[in-house]
N, C-alpha and C positions, 0 to 999 in steps of 0.2 A: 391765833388761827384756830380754826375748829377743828378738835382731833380727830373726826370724823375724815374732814378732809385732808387731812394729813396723815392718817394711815390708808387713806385709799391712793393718794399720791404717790409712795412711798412703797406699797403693793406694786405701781403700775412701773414704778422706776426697777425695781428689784425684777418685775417680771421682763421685763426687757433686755434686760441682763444676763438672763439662766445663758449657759449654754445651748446648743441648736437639740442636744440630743437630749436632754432635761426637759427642754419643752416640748420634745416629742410622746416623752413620757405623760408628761402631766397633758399633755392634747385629749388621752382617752378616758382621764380623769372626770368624772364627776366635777361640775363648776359650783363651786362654792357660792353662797348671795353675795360675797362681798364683791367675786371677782367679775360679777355680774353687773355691782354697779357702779364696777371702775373705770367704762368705757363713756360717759359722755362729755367728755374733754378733751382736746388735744393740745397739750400746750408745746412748743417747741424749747427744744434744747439749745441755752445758748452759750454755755460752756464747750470750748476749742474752736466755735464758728467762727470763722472770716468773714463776713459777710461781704469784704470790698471783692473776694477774690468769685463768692459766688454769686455776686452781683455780674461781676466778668463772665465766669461761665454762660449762665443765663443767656447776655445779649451777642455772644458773638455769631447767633445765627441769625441773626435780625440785622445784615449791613443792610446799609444803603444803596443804592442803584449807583449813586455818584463813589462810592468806595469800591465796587465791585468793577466801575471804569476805569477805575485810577489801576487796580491789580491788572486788567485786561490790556493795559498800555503799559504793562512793567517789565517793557524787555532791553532794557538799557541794565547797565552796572548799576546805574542807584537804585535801580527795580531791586537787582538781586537782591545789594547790599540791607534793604530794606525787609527782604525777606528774612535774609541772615542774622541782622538783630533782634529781628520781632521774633524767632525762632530762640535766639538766646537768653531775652527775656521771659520768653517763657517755663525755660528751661529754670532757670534762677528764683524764677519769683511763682511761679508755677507747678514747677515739678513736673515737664511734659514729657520730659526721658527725648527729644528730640535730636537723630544722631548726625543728620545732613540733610543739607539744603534741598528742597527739590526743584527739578528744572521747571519753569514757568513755563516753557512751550512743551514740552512732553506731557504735562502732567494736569490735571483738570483741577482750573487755580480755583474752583469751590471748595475744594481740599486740599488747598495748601494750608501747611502748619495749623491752622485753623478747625480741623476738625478733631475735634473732640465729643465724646459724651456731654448729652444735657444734662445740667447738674440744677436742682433745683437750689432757690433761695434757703429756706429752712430745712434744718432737717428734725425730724421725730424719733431718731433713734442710735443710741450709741455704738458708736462700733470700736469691736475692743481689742480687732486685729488691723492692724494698719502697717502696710508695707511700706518701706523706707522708698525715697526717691531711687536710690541709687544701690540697691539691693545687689549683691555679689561685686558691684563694684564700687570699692571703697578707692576712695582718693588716698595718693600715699600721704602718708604723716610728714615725709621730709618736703611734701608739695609746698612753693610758696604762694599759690595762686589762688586768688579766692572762690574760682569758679569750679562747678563741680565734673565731675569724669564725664559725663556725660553732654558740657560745653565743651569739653577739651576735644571731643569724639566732633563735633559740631564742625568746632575752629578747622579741627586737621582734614574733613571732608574734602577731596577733592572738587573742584568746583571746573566743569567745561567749559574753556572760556568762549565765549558769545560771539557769533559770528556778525561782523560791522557789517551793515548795508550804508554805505554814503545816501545821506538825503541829496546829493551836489548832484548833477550830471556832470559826467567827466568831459562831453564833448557836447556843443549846441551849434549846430548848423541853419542857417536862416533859408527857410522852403518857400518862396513868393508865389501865389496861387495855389497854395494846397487848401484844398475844399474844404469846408466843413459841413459836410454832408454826412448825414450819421450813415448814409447805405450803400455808402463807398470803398472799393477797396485800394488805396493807392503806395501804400508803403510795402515791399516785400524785400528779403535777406537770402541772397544766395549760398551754396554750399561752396561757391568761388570767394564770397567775404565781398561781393558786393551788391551794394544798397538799390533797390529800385525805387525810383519815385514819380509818381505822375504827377505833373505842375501842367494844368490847362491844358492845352493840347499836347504836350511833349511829354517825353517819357526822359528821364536822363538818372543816368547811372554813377553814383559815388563808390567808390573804392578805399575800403578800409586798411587796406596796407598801404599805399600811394598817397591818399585822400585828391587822388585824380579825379576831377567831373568829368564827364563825355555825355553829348547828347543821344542820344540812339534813334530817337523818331519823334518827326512832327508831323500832325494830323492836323494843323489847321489847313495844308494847301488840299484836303478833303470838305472841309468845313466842320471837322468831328471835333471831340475829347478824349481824355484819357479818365475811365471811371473804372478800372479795376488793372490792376498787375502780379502778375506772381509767377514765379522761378520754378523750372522743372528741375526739381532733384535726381536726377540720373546721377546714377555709381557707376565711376567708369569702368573698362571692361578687363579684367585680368587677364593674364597671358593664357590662362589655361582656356578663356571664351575665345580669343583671337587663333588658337589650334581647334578650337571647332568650328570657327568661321573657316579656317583651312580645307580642314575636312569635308565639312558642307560644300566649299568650290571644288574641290576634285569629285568629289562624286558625282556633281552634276554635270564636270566637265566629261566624267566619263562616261556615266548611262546616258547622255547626250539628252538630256531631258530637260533643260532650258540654260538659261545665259543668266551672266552675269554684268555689273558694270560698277564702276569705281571712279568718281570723281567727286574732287573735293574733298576728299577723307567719308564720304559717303558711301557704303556697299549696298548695291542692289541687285538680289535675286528674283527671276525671272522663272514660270514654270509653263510650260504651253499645256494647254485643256483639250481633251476633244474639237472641243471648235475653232480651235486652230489660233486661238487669242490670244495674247499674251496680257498674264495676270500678274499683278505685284503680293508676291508673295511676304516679302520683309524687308524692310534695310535697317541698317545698325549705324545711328548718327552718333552713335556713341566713340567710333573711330579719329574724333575729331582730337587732335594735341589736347585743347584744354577742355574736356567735355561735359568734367561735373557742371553740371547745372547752368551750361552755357544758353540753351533754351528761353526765354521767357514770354509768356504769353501777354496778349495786352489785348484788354475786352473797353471798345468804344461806346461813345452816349448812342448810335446810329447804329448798336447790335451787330456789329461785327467782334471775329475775336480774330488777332493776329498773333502769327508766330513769328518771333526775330531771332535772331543767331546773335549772340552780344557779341562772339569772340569777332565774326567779322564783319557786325553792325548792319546786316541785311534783312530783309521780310525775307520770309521763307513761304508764307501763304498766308490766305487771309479767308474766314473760316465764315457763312453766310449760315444764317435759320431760325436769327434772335430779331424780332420787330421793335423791341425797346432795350433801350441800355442793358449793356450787360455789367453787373455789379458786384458778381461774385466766381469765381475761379479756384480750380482745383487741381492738381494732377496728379493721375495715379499711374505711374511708369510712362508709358506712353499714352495715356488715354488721357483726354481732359475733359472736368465737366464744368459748365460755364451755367452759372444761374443768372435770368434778365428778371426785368421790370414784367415780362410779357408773363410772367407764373411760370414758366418751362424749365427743364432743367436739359440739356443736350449733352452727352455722352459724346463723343468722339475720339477717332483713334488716328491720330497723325499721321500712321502711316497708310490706313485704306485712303479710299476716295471720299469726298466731302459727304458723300450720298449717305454711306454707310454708319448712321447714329443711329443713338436712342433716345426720344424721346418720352421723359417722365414727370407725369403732371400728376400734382398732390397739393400744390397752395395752390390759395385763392388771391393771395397779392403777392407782392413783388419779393421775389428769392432774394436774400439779402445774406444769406454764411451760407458757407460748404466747407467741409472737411470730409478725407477720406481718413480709414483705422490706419495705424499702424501697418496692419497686417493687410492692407489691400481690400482688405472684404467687402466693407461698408462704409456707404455713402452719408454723414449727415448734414440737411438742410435745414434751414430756420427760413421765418418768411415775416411778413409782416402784417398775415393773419395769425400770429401768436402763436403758431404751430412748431414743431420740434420733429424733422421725420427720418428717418432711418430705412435706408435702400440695402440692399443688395443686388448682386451684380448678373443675377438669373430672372429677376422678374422687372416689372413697368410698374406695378403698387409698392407701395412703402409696405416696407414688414413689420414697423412700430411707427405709430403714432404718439406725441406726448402733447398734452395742451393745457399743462398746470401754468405757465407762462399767461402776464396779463399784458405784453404788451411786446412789443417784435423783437426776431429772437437772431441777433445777428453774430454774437461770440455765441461760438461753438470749437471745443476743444478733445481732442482723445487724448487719454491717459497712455504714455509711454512706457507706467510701468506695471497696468494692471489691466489684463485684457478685460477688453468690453466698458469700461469705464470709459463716461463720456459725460462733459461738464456743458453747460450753457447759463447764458445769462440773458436776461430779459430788459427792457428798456422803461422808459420815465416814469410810465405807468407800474410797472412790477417792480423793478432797481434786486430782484434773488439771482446768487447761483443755486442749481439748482443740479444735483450729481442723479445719474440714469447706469441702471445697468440692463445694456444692452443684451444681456446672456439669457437673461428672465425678464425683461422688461418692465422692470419694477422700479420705483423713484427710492433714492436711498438716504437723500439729506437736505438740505437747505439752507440756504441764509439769505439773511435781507441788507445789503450792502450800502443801502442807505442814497444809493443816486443811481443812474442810467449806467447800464454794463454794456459797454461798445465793446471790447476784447476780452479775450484770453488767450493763454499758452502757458503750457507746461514745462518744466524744470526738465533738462535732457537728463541730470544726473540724482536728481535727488524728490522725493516727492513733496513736489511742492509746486503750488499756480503763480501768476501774477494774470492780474484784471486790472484794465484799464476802465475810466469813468467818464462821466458828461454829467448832467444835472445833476446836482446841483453844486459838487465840491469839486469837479477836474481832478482826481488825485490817481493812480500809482499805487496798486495793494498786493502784499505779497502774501501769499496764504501757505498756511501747513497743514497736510490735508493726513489722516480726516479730521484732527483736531478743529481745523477752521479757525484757529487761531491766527492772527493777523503779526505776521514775521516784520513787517515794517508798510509806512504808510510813506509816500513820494510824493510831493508837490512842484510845484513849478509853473506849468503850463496854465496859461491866464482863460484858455478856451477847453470843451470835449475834448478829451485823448481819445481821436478815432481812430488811430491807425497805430498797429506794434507790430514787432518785427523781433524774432531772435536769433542772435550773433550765430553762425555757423560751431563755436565750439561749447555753447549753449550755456555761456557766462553773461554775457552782456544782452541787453534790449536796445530796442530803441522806438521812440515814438512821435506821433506829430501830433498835430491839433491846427484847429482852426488858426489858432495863435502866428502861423507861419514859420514857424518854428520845426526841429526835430532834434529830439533831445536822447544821448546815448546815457544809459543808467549800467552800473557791474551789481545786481540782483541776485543771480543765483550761484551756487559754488561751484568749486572747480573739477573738473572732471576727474570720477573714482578712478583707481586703479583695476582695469581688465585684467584678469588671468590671461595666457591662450587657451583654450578649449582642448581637454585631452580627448572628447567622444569621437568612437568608433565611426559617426558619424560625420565627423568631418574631415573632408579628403584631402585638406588641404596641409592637414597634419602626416599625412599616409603618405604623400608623396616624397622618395627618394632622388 
């Protein structure tokens, strides 16, 4: 070898070496010629390199698409387990110091166990402090286990155990003429625990404690259908209302300022006006023995919408204004609003006279979803001009518009547990949810679900969605929001899931499809445990 280049080798090894403060010294040094022409080589060091291990380092940012789906569906126990070893292996053969597992749906599985520092293939430079794997904790001596303190930490990790979603339906009921129409609404879930269902002209009601059928009404001796149903959730009325229904009849029996009448578990007050007329000021149907959500409405192909009484199987009235099917229904306490084929949306209040609506026009095709908030405030519609609109209850324009939607927007959902949060899904053409906050009017997330989104509904106790599908996979998705990761995937149904419905104690679903079919799923968890409320505010705690 030429001494030449072996004492400039041999320079550049030794210079590499000084300690950090020695080379800070010699930094303001004067450069020698030799040290000048020690820089035009770099050769790597390959004394203590692994190369297998920093070949490893290297690619584990570079998966594949097909790896990154297999993590994305790893919410089974072999997921976990799978997580658990590849953590322990790392630990052993790596040195990753990794102390427990992390959860797959909590945690953003781009960083599970997996992320580390980029470590290149070679390195150019010795390092002459090197920290032990397991540094303050040393394995005891009398250990017989060949793993280090830091798998043992791994092993002992408590691990949560995974809440099962049955892929099975626990219950399948056979539905003969149920539509598949995606702009239909004919499956709804009462606060009574029973089932609506429109089949062709009739409407008939199953009973989840019983599993008694009863029919409630047929529309063929009109010559109509049944294209939309859904249950008014009335809370019945506490004793402390039924002493101000009291109070409200003596006072008026005293200042003699109108009448009252009572029939059928029905109270109606009466006020007389200057003009000598008598006006229906209110009645409270809520007086009825079984009252939650005995109500239910039924909107016709021929634009009529009816009200029936289920407890004693009668019409109660039948509601004129719609020119084309009505398809979509709503109700918010006593008001209902009923979206048709005709673009309209009609407001009504069951207890004025038919005359007295609103009218609110904002699509250009047929109203296809309605939800009202939580909180009563606001109206949202979807159409099948691709629109997304959002009413309140003081004006006749939409207060927000949204039209990121490529194709009709018929699941429409409000968040139970975050105001203003409001979810939609788009159809063949778009197949996104697509989450709105209504507070600021701004979009806040996305995803592309891969087929036609005909439903949603939200988890009563926990946050969490399920969306039902049509084109092109029919399936059942449970979501964890805002993660968006996907809690469990259902299959079954051979046609569109157009229609879902969920269980009054807001465990179980259920849904149809073209298939003829209606299939009960247990999806979401079981109801948290409520405190009672100690606020100052509530009276119901104050009273002695």
């Amino acid at each position: 070898m030429d001494q030449e280049y072996e004492r400039r080798l041999l320079k550049q090894i030794n210079h590499q070496n000084l300690p950090e403060g020695q080379l800070a010294k010699s930094g303001g040094a004067t450069c020698s010629p030799l040290s000048v022409k020690s820089g035009d080589r770099f050769i790597p060091i390959r004394a203590g390199s692994n190369w297998c291990i920093n070949f490893h380092y290297a690619n584990e940012n570079c998966q594949s698409p097909n790896h990154n789906h297999r993590w994305k569906d790893a919410g089974s126990d072999t997921g976990k387990d799978t997580v658990a070893y590849a953590a322990l292996l790392r630990n052993e053969l790596l040195g990753a110091g990794i102390e427990s597992v992390p959860n797959l749906h909590t945690e953003d599985r781009r960083h599970i166990v997996f992320s580390q520092d980029t470590h290149s293939l070679f390195r150019y430079t010795v390092h002459t402090k090197r920290v032990p794997f397991d540094s303050g904790n040393e394995v005891s001596p009398y250990s017989l286990s060949p793993l280090s303190n830091k798998s043992h930490k791994l092993l002992r990790s408590p691990r949560k155990p995974a809440r099962k979603i049955s892929k099975i339906p626990f219950k399948v009921l056979d539905a003969p003429e149920l539509q598949d129409d995606f702009y239909l609404n004919l499956v709804d879930w009462s606060a009574g625990n029973l089932l609506s269902v429109g089949l062709g002209a009739c409407v008939y009601l199953w009973s989840a404690c019983t599993s008694q059928v009863t029919r409630l009404c047929d529309l063929s001796v009109d010559g109509d259908s049944v294209t939309s149903v859904c249950w008014n959730e009335r809370v019945s009325l506490q004793p402390c209302s039924i002493s101000v229904i009291i109070l409200l009849i003596n006072t008026f029996m005293r200042k003699k300022t109108g009448t009252f009448s009572f029939h059928k578990g029905r109270l109606t007050l009466l006020t007389r006006h200057v003009s000598s007329t008598l006006h229906l000021v209110t009645h409270w149907p809520g007086l009825y023995p079984s009252s939650q959500g005995s109500l239910v409405a039924v909107g016709t192909h021929k634009g009529y919408v009816q009200i029936w009484d289920a407890a004693g199987g009668r019409k109660l009235t039948s509601l004129e204004g719609h020119s084309a099917r009505v398809g979509a229904l709503a109700w918010n306490g006593e008001q209902l609003s009923s979206g048709s084929r005709d673009r309209v949306i009609l407001q009504r209040d069951v207890r004025t006279p038919p005359s007295a609506e609103r009218r609110l026009q904002g699509h250009r095709q047929e109203v296809c979803g309605l939800k009202w908030s939580p909180d009563h405030q606001h109206l949202a519609s979807g159409g099948n001009d691709n629109k997304l609109l959002v009413w309140n209850s003081s004006s006749l324009l939409p207060m927000q518009q949204y039209s990121d939607h490529l194709a009709a927007v018929k699941a429409i959902a409000w968040s139970p547990h975050q105001h203003g949060l409001l979810v939609s899904g788009g159809g063949t053409a778009d197949r996104c949810l697509r989450f709105w906050n209504t507070l600021t009017g701004q979009p806040l997330q996305s995803t592309d679900t891969g087929s036609q989104v005909c439903n949603l509904a939200w988890s009563k106790h926990a946050n969490e969605l399920v969306s039902t599908h049509g084109y092109s996979q029919n399936q059942i998705l449970v979501w964890k929001y805002p993660s968006l990761n996907q809690v469990a995937k259902l299959t079954g149904h051979s046609y569109r899931v157009l229609y879902l419905a969920v269980s009054p104690d807001g465990e179980a679903i259920v849904t149809g499809a073209g298939d003829e079919t209606l299939r009960f799923w247990n999806v979401f968890s079981k109801t948290r445990c409520t405190k009672e409320s100690k606020s100052v505010l509530n009276l119901f705690t104050r009273i002695r």
